[in-house]
N, CA, C and O atoms as a DFTB+ gen file, in Angstrom:
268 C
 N C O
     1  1      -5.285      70.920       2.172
     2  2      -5.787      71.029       0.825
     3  2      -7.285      71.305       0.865
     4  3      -8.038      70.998       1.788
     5  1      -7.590      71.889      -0.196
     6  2      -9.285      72.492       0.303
     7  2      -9.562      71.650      -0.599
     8  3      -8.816      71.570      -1.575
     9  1     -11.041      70.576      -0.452
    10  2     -11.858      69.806      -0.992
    11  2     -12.375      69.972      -2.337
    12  3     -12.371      69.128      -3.233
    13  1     -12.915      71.410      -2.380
    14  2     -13.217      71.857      -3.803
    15  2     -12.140      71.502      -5.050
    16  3     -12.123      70.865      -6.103
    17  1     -11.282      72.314      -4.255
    18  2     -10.450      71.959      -5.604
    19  2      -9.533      70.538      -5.308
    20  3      -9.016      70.369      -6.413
    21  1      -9.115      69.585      -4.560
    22  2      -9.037      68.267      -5.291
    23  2     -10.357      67.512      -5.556
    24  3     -10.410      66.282      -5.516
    25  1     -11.235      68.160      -5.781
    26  2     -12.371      67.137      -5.926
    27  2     -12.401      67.696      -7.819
    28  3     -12.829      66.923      -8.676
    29  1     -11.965      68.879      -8.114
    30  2     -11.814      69.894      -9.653
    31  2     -10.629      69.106     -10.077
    32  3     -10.773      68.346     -11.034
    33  1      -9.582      69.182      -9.541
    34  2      -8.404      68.331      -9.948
    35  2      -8.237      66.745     -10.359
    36  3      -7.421      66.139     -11.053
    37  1      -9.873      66.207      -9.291
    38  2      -9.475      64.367      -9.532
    39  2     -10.641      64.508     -11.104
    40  3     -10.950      63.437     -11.626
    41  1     -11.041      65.450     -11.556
    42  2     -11.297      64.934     -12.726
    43  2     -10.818      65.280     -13.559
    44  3     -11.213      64.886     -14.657
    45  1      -9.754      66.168     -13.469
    46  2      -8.322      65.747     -14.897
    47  2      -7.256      64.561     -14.392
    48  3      -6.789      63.709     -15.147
    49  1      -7.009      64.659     -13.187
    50  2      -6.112      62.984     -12.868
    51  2      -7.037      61.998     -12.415
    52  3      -7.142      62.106     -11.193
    53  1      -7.786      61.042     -12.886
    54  2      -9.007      60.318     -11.961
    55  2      -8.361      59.299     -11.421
    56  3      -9.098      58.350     -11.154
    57  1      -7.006      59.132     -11.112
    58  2      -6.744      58.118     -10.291
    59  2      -5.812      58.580      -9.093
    60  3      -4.591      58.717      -9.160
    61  1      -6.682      58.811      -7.894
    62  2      -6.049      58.806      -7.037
    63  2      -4.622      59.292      -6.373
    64  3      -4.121      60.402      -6.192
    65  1      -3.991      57.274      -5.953
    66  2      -2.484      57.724      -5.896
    67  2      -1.655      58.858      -7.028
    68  3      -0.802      59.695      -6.733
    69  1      -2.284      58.521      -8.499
    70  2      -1.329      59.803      -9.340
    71  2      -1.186      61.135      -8.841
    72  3      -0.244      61.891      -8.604
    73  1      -2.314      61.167      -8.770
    74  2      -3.263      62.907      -8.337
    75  2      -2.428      63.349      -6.813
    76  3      -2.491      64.550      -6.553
    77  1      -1.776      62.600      -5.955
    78  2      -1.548      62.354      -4.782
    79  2      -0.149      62.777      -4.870
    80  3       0.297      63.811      -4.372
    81  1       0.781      61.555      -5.806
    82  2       1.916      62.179      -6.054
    83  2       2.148      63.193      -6.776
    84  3       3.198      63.834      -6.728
    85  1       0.897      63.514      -7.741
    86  2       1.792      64.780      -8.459
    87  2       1.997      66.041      -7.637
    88  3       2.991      66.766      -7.663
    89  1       0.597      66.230      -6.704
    90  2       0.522      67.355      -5.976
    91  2       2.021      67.010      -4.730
    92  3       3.069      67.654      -4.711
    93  1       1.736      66.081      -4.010
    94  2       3.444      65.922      -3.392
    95  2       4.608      66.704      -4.042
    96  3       5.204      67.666      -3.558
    97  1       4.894      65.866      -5.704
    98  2       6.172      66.113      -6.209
    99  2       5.722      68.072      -6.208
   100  3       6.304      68.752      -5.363
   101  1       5.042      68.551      -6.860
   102  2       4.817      69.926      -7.276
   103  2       4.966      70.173      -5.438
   104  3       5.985      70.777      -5.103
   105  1       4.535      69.975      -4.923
   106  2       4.333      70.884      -3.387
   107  2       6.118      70.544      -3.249
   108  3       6.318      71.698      -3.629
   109  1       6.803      70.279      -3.151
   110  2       8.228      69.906      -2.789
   111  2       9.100      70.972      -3.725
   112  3       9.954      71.720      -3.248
   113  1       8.690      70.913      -5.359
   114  2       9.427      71.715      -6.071
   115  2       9.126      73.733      -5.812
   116  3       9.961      74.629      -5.938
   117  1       7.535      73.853      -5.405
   118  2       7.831      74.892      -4.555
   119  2       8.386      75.402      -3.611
   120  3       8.869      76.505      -3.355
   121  1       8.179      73.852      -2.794
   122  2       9.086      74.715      -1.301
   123  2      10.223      74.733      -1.447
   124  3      10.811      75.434      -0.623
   125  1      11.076      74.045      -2.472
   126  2      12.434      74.173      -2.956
   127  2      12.538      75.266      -3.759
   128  3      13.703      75.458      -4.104
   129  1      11.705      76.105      -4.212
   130  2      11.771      77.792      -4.767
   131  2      11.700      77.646      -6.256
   132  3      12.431      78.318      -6.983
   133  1      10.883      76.830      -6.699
   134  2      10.479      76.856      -8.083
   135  2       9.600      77.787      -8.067
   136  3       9.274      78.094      -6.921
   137  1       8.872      78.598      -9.224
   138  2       7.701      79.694      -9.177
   139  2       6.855      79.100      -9.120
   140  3       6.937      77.992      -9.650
   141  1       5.617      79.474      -8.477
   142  2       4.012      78.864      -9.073
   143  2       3.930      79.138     -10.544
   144  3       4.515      79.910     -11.304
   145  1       2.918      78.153     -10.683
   146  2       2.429      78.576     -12.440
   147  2       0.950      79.233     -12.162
   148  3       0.162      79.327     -13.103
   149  1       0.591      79.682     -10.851
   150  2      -0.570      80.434     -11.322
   151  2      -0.906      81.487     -10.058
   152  3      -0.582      80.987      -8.980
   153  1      -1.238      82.259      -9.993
   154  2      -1.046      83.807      -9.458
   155  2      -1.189      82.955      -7.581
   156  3      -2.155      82.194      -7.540
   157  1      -0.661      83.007      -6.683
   158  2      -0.762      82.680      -5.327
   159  2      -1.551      83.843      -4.844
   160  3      -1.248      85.004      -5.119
   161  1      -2.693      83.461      -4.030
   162  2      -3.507      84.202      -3.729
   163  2      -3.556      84.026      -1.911
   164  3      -3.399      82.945      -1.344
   165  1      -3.789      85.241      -1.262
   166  2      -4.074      84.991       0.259
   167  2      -4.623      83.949       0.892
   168  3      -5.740      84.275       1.293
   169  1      -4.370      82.917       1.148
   170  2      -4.987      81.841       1.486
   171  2      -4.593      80.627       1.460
   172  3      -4.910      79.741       2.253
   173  1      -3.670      80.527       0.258
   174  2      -3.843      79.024      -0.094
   175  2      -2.160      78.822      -0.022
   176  3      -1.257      79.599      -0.334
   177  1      -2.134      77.708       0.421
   178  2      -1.215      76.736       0.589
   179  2      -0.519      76.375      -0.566
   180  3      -1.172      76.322      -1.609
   181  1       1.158      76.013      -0.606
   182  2       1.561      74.840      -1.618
   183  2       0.739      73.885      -2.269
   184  3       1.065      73.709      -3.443
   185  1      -0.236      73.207      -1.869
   186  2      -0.850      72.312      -2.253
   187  2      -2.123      72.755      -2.933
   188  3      -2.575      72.166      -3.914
   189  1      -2.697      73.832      -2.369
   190  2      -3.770      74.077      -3.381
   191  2      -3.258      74.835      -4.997
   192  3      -3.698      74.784      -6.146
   193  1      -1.906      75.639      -4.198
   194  2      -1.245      76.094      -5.632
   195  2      -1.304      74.733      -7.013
   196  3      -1.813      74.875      -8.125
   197  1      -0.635      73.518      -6.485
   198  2      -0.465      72.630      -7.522
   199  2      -1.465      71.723      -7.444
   200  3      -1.140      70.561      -7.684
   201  1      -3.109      72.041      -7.049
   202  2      -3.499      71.364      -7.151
   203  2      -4.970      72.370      -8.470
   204  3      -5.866      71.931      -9.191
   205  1      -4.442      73.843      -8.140
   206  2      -4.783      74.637      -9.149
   207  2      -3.724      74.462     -10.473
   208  3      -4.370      74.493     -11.520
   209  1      -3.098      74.387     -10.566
   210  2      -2.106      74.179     -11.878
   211  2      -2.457      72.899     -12.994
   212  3      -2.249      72.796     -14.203
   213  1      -3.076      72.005     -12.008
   214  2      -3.127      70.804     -12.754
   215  2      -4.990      71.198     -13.130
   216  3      -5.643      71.069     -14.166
   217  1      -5.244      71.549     -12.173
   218  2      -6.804      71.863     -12.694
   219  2      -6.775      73.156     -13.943
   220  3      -7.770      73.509     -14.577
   221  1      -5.722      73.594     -14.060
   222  2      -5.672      74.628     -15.490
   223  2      -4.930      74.217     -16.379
   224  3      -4.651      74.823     -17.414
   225  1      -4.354      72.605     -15.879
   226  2      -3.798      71.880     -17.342
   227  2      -1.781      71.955     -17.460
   228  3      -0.957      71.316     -18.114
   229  1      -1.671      73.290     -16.264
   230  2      -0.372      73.729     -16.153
   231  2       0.773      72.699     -15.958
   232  3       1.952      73.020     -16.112
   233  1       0.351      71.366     -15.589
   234  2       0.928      70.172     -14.549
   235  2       0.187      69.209     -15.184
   236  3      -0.976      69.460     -15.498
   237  1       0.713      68.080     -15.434
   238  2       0.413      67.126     -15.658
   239  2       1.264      66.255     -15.523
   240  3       2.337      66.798     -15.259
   241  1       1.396      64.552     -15.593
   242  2       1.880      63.620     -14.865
   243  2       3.003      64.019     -15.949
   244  3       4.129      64.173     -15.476
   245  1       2.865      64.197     -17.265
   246  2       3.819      64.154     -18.301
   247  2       5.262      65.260     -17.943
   248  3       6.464      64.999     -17.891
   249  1       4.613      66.369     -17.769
   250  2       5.602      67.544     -17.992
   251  2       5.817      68.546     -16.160
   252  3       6.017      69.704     -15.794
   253  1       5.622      67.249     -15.555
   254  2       5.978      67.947     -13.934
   255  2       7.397      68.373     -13.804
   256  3       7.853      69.410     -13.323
   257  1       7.869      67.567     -14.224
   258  2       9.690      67.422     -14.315
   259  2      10.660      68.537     -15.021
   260  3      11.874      68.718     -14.929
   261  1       9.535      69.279     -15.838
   262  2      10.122      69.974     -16.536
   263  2       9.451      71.437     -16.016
   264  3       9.684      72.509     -16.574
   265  1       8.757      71.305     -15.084
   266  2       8.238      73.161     -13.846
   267  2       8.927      73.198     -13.261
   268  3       8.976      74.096     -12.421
């Protein structure tokens, strides 16, 4: 996971373990072949994908269940 962005991400989830599992649960529902919710770019990993989603509001603890 690149620093920048969970350090962008822990200030829409500011607690931690949440921020921890959501990116888990989202990194799992990709590699199980759900779509990203935001353009995958050369570089980045499952985890920065959903750790960009939640930093654009896409993901949240509420409505993970339903990406």
């Amino acid at each position: 996971m690149r620093a920048d962005l969970v350090e962008e991400a822990a200030k829409h989830i500011t607690e931690y373990p949440i921020l921890i599992n959501l990116v888990s649960k989202r990194v799992r529902q990709i590699a199980s072949g759900r779509s990203p919710l935001v353009d995958r770019r050369p570089g980045l990993r499952d985890a920065d994908l959903a750790l960009l989603e939640i930093i654009q509001g896409k993901i949240t603890p509420l409505n993970i269940d339903d990406n």
